[in-house]
FIKE-262918 format. One record per residue: chain; residue in three letters; z, y, x of N, C-alpha, C, O in turn; residue number from 1. Coordinates in nm, 2 decimals. Example, Ala and Ser with C-alpha at 12.3 -4.5 7.8 and 13.67 -1.06 7.14 Angstrom:
BEGIN
SITE cadena residuo    nc3    nc2    nc1   cac3   cac2   cac1    cc3    cc2    cc1    oc3    oc2    oc1 num
SITE      A     Ala   0.78  -0.57   1.32   0.78  -0.45   1.23   0.78  -0.33   1.32   0.85  -0.33   1.42   1
SITE      A     Ser   0.71  -0.22   1.28   0.71  -0.11   1.37   0.79   0.00   1.29   0.80   0.11   1.34   2
This chain:
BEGIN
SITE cadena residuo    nc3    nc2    nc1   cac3   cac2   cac1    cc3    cc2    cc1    oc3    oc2    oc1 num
SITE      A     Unk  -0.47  -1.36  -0.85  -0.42  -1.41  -0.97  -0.34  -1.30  -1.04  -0.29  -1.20  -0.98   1
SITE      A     Unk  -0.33  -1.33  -1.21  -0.28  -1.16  -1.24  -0.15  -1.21  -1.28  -0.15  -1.33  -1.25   2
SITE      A     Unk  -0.05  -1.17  -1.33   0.08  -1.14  -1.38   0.09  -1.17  -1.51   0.01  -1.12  -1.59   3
SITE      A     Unk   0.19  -1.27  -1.56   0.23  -1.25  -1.65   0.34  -1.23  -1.71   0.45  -1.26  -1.65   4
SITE      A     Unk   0.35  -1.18  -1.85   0.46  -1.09  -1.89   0.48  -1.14  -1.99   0.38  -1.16  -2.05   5
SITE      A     Unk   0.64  -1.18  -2.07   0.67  -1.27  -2.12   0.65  -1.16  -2.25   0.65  -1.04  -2.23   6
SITE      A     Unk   0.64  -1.22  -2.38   0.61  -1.15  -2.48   0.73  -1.14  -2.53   0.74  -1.03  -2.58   7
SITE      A     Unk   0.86  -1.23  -2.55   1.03  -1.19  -2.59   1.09  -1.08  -2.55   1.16  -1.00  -2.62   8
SITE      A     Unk   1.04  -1.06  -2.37   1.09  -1.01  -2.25   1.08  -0.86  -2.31   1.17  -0.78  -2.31   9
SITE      A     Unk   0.92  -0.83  -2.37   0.89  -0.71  -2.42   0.91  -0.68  -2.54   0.93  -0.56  -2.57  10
SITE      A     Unk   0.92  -0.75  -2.62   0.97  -0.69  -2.79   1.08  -0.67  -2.76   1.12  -0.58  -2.83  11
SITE      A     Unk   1.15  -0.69  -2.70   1.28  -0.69  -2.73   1.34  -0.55  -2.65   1.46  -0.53  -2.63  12
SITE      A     Unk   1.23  -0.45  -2.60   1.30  -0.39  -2.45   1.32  -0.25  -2.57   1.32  -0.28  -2.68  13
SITE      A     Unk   1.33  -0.15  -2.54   1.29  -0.01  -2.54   1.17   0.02  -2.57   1.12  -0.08  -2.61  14
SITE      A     Unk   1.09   0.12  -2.57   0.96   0.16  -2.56   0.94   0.22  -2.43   0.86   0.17  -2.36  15
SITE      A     Unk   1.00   0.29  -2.40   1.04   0.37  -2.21   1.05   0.27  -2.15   0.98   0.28  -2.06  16
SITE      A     Unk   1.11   0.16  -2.14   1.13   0.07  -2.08   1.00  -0.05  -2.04   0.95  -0.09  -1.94  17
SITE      A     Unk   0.97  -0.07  -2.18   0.82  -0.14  -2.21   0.74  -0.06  -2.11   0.69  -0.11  -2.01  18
SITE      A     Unk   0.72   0.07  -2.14   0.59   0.13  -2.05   0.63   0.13  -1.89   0.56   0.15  -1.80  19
SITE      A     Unk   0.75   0.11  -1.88   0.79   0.12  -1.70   0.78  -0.03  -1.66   0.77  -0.05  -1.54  20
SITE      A     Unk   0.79  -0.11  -1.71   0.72  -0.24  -1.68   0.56  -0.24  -1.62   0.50  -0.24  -1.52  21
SITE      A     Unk   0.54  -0.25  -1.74   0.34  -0.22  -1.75   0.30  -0.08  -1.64   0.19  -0.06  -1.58  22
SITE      A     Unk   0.40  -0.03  -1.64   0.33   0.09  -1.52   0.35   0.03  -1.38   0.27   0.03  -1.28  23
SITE      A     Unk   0.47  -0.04  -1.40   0.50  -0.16  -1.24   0.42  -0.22  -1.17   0.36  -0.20  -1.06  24
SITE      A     Unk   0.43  -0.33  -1.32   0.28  -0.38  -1.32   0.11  -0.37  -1.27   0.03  -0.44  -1.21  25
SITE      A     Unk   0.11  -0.25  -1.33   0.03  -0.18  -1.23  -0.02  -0.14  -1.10  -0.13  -0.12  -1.05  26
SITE      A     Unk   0.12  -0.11  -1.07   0.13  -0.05  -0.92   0.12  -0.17  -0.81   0.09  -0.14  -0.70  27
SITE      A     Unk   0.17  -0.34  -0.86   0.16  -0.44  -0.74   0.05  -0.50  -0.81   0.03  -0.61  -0.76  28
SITE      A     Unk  -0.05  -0.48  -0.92  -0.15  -0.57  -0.92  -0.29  -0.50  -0.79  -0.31  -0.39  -0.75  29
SITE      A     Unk  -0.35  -0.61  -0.76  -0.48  -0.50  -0.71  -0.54  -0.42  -0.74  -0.49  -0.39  -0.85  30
SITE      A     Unk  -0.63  -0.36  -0.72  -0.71  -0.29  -0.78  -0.83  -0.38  -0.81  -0.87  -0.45  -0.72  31
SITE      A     Unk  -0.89  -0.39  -0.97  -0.96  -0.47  -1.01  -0.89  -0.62  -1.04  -0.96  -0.72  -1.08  32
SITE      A     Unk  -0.76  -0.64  -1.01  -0.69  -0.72  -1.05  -0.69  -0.75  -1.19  -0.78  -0.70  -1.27  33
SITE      A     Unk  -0.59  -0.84  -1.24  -0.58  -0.86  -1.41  -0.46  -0.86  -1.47  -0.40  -0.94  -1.39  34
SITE      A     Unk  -0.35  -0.82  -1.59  -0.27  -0.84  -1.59  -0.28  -0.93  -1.77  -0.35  -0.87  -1.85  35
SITE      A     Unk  -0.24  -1.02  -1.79  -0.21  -1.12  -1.89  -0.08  -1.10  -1.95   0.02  -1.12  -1.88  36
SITE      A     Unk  -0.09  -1.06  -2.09   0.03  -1.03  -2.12   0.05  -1.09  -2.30  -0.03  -1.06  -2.39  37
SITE      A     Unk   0.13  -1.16  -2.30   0.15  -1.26  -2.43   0.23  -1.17  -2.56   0.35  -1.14  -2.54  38
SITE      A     Unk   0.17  -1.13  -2.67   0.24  -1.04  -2.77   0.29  -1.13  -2.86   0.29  -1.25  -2.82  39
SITE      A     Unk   0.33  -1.09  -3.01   0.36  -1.16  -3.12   0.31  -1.08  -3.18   0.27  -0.96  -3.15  40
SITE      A     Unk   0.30  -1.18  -3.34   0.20  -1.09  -3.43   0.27  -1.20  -3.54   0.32  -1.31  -3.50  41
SITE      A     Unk   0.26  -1.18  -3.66   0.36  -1.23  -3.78   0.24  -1.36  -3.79   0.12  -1.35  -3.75  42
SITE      A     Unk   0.31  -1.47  -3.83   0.23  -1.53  -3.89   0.18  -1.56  -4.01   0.26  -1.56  -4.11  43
SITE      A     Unk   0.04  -1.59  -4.04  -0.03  -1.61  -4.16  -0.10  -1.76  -4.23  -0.09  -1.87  -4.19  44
SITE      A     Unk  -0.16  -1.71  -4.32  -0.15  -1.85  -4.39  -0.07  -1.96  -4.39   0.05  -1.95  -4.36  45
SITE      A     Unk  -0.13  -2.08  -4.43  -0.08  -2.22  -4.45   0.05  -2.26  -4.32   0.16  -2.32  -4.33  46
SITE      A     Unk  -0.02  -2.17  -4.20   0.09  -2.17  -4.09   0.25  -2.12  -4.09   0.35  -2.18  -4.05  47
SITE      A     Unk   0.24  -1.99  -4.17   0.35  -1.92  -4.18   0.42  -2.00  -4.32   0.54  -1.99  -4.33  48
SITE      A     Unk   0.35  -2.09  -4.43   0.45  -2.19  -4.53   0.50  -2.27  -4.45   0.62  -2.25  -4.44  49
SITE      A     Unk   0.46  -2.38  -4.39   0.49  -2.47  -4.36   0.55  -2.47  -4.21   0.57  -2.58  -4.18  50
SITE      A     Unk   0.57  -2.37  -4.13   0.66  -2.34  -3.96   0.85  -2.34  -4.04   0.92  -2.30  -4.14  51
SITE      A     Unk   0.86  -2.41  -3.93   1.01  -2.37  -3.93   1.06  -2.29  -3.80   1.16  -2.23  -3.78  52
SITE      A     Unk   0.96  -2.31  -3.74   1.02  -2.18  -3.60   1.01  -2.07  -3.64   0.92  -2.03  -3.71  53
SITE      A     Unk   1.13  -1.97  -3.58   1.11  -1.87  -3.59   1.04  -1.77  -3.51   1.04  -1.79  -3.39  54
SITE      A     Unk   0.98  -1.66  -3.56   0.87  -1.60  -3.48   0.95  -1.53  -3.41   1.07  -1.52  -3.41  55
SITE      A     Unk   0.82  -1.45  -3.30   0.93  -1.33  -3.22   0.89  -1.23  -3.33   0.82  -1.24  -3.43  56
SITE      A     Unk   0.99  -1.09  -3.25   0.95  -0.98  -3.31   0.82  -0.94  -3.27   0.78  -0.93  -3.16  57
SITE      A     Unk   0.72  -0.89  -3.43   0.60  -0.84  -3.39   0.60  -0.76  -3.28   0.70  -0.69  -3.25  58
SITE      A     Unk   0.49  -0.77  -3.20   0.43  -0.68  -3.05   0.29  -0.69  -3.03   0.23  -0.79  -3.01  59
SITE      A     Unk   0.23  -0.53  -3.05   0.10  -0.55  -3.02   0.07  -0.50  -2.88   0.03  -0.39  -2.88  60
SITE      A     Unk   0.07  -0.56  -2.77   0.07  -0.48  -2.62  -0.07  -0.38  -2.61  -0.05  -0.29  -2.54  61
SITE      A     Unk  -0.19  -0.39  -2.69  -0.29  -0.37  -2.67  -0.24  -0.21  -2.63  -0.26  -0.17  -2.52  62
SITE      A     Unk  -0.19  -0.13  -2.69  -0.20   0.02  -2.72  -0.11   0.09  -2.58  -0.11   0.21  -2.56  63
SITE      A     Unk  -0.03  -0.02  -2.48   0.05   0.02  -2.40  -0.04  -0.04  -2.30   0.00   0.02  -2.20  64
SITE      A     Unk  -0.12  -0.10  -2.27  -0.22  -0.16  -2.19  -0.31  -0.04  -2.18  -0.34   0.00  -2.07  65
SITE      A     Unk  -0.36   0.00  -2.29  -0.51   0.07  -2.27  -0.47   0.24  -2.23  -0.35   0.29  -2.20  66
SITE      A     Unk  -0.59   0.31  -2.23  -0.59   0.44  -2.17  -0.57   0.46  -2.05  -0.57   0.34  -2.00  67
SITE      A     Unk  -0.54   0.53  -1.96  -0.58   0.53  -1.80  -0.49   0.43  -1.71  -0.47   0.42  -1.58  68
SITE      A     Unk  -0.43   0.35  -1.81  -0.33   0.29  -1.70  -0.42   0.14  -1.68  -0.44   0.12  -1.56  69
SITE      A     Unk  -0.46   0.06  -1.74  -0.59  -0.05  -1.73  -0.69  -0.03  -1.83  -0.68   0.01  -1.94  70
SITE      A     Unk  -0.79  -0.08  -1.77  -0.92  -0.10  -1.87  -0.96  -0.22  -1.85  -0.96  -0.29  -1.75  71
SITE      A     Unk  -1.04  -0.26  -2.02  -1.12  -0.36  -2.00  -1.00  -0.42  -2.11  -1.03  -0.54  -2.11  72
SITE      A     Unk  -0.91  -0.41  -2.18  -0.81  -0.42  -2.24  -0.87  -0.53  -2.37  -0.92  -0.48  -2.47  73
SITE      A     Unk  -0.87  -0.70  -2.37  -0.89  -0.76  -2.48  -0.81  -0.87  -2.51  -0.71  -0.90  -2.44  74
SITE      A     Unk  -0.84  -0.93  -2.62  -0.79  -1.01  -2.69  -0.82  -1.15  -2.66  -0.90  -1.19  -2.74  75
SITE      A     Unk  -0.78  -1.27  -2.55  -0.82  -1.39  -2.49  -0.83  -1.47  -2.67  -0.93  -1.50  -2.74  76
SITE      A     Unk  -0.71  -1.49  -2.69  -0.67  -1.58  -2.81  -0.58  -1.52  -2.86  -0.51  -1.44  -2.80  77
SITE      A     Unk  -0.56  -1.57  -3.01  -0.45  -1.58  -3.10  -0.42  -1.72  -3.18  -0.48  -1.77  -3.27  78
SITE      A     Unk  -0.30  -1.77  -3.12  -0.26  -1.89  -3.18  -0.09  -1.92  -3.20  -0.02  -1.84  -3.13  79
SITE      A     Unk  -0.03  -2.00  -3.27   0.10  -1.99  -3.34   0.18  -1.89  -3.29   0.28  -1.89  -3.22  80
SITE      A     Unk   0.11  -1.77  -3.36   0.20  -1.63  -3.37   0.19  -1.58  -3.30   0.26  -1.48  -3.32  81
SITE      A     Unk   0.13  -1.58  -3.18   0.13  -1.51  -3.04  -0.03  -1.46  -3.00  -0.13  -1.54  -2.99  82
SITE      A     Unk  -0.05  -1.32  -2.99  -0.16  -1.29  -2.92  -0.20  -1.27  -2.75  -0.12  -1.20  -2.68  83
SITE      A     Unk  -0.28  -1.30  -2.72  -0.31  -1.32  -2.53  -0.38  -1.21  -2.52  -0.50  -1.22  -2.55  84
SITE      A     Unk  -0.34  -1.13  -2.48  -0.41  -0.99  -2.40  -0.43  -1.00  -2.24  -0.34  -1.01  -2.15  85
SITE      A     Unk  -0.58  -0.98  -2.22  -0.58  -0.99  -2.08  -0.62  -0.80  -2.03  -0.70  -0.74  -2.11  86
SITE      A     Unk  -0.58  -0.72  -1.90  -0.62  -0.60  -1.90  -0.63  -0.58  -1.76  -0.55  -0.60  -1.67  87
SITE      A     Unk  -0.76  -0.54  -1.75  -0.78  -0.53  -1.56  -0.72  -0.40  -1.53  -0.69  -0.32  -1.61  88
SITE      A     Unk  -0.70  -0.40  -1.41  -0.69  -0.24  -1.34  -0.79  -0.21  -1.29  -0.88  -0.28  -1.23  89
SITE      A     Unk  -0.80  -0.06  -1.30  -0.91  -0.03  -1.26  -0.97  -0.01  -1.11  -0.89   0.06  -1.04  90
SITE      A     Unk  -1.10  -0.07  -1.03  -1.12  -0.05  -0.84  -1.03   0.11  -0.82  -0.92   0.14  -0.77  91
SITE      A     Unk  -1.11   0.17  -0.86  -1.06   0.32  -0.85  -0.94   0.37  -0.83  -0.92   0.49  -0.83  92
């Protein structure tokens, strides 16, 4: 089962910090494992008139996920304000 990583937990860190997470992360998932990681993203339309919650701070995990640290890096869903990124690690 893969890990998940709270999307508050990460807007809110550092950038050095963010990537030493996700590098962690890395190191105890298996190989070919999965890491699930929940972003923010502003909200739009009819959604963003009528919410009274407040959003998190925008986070797009995709670009801290991808390049040699996981592959396979996509987009599950996007729903009230939050995007689901799922990113395997690689067998290798």
């Amino acid at each position: 089962m893969g890990r998940l990583i709270a999307h508050r937990l990460l807007a809110t860190m550092r950038a050095d910090d963010r990537a030493a997470v996700v590098g962690e992360a890395r190191r105890v998932v298996r190989p070919g494992g999965r890491v699930m990681v929940i972003g923010a993203m502003r909200r739009g339309g009819l959604g963003a008139l009528f919410t009274r919650a407040q959003s998190a701070p925008a986070f797009d995990p995709k670009p801290l996920l991808a390049g040699d640290r996981f592959r396979a890096v996509r987009t599950l869903a996007e729903r009230d304000g939050l995007v689901f990124i799922e990113a395997l690690k690689p067998r290798t």
